[in-house]
C-alpha positions as CSV (number, residue, x, y, z in Angstrom):
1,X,138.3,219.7,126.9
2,X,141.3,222.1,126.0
3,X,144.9,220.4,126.1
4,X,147.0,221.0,129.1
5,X,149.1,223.7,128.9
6,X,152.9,223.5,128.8
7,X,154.3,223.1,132.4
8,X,157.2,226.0,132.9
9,X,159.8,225.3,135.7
10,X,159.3,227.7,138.5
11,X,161.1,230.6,138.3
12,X,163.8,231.7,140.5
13,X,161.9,234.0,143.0
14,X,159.1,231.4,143.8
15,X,162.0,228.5,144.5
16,X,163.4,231.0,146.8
17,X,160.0,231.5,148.5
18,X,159.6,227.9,149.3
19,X,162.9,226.5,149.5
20,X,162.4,225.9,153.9
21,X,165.4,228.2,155.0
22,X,163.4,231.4,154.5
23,X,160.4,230.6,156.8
24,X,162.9,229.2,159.0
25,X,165.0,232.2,159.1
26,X,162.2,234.4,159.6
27,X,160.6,232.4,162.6
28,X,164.1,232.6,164.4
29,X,164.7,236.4,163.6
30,X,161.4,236.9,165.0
31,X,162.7,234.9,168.6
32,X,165.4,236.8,169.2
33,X,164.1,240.2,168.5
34,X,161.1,239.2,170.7
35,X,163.6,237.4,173.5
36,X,165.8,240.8,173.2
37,X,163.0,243.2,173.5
38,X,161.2,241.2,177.0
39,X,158.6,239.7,174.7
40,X,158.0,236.4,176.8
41,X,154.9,235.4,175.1
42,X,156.6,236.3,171.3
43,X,159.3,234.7,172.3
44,X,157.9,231.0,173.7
45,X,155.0,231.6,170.8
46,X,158.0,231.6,167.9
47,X,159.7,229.2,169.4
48,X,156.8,226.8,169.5
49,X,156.6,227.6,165.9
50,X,160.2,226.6,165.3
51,X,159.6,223.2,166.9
52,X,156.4,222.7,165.2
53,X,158.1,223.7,161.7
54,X,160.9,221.3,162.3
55,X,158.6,218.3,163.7
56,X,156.5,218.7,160.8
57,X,159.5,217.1,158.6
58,X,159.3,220.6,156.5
59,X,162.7,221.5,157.4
């Protein structure tokens, strides 16, 4: 069995992509351009996705 390799802190571009504001930001960009542009199904669809986000303990 070959030894484990050497863990390496994640670098700064992958903390960015998980750190919780950037999905966050995205779901509630995508709410108000679909609330602005008469998108009633986008709209409720992103918000559900907000509140499931948030209920999830992610945020």
């Amino acid at each position: 069995m070959p030894a484990p390799a050497e863990t390496r802190p994640a670098g700064r571009l992958r903390r960015g992509l998980t750190e919780p504001l950037l999905p966050f930001a995205v779901l509630a960009l995508l709410a108000v351009a679909a609330a602005a542009s008469q998108r009633t199904v986008m709209c409720w669809a992103s918000v559900g996705a907000l509140a499931g986000y948030s209920l999830s303990g992610s945020v």
